[in-house]
C-alpha positions as CSV (number, residue, x, y, z in Angstrom):
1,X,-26.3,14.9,18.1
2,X,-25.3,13.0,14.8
3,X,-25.9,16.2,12.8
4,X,-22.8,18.0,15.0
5,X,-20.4,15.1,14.5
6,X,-21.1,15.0,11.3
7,X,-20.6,18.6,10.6
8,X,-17.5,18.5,13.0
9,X,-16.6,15.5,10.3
10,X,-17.1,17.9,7.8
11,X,-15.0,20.4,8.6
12,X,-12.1,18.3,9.7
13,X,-12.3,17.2,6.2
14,X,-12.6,20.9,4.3
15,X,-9.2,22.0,6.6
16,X,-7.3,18.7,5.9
17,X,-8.1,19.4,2.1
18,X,-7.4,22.9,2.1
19,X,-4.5,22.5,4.3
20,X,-3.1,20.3,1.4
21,X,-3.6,22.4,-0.9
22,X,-2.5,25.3,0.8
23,X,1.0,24.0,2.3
24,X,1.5,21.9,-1.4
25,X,1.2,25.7,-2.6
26,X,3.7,27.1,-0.1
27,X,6.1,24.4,-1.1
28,X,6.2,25.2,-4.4
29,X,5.9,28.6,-4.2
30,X,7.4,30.6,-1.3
31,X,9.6,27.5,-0.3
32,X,11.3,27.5,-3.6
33,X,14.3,28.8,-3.0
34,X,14.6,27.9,0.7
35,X,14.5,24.1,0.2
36,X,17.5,22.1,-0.5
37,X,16.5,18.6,-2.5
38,X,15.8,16.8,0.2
39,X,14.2,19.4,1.9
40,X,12.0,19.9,-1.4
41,X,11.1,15.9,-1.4
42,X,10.3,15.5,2.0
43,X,7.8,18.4,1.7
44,X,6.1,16.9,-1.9
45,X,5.8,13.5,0.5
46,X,4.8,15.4,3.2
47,X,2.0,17.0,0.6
48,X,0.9,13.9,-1.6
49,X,0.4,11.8,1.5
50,X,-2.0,14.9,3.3
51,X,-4.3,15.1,0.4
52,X,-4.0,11.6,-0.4
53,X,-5.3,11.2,3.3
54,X,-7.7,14.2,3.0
55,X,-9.5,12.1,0.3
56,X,-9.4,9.0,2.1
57,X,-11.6,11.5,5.3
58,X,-13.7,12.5,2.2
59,X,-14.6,8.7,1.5
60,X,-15.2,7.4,5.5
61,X,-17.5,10.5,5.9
62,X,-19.3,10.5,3.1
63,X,-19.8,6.6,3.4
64,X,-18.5,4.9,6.5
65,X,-20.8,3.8,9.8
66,X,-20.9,3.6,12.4
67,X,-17.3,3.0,15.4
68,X,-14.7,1.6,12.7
69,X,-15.6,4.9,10.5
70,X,-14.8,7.0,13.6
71,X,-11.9,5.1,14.2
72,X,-11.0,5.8,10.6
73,X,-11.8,9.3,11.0
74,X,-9.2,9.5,13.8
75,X,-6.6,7.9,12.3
76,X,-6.6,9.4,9.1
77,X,-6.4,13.0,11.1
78,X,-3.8,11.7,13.5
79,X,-2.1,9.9,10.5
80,X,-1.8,13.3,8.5
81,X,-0.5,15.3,11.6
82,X,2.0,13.1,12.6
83,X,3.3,11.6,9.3
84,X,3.3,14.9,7.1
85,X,3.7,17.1,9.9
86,X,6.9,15.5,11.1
87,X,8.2,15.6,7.2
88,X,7.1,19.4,7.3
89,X,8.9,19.8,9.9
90,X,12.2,17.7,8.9
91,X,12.0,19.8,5.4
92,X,11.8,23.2,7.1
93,X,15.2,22.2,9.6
94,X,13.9,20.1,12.3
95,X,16.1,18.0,14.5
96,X,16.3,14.8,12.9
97,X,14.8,13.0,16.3
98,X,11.6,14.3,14.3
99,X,11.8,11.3,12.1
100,X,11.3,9.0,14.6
101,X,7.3,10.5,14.9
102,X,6.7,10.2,11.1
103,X,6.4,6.3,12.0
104,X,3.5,6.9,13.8
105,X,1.9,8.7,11.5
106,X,2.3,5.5,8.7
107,X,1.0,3.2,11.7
108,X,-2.0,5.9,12.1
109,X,-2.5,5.5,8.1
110,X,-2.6,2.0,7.9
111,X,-5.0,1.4,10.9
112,X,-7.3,4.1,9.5
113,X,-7.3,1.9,5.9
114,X,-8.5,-1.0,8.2
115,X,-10.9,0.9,9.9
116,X,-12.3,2.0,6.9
117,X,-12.6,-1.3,5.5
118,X,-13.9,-2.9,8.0
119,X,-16.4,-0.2,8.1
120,X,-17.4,-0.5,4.4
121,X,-17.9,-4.6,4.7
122,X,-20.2,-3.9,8.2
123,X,-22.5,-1.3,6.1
124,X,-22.4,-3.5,2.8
């Protein structure tokens, strides 16, 4: 049974890197001449704060325990949908109601940094 969450854990962490890499690549590539400027710096935001939180799944997998590293797990992948997926979607022409999810997605971050910590000092 741990084996499958950890390779579930696994493989939410390969598609929330490569999905960084591969939307930071759209941005910059197939979204160059779509984007206005703010268009353009909502989606680097959008892309530094996915990979930054792809990483931060990287780190609770490879060395978090236990409920508070699940938690962490959780929040990390909620924190990435909601936060950069709202600013995805605000960059590409969403309603501007969208802004009121990205938020969430900051209050997913933060509790998934606490998580993780407090998951680090129970295993230490």
């Amino acid at each position: 049974m741990r084996q499958t969450a950890s390779v579930r854990s696994g493989l939410l962490v390969a598609a929330a890197g490569a999905s960084a890499v591969l939307l930071g690549a759209f941005g910059a590539h197939a979204l160059r001449d779509v984007l206005d400027a703010r268009g353009t710096e909502l989606w680097h935001t959008a892309v530094q704060y996915h990979f930054w939180h792809a990483l931060a799944l990287a780190i609770v997998v490879g060395v978090g325990q236990g409920r508070a590293a699940r938690s962490a797990i959780w929040a990390f992948a909620l924190g990435i949908v909601l936060f950069s997926g709202s600013l995805y979607a605000l960059a590409l022409g969403a309603p501007r109601w969208c802004g009121a999810i990205t938020p969430l997605g900051g209050v997913a971050f933060i509790v998934g940094w606490i998580a993780l910590g407090w998951s680090l000092r129970r295993s230490a």
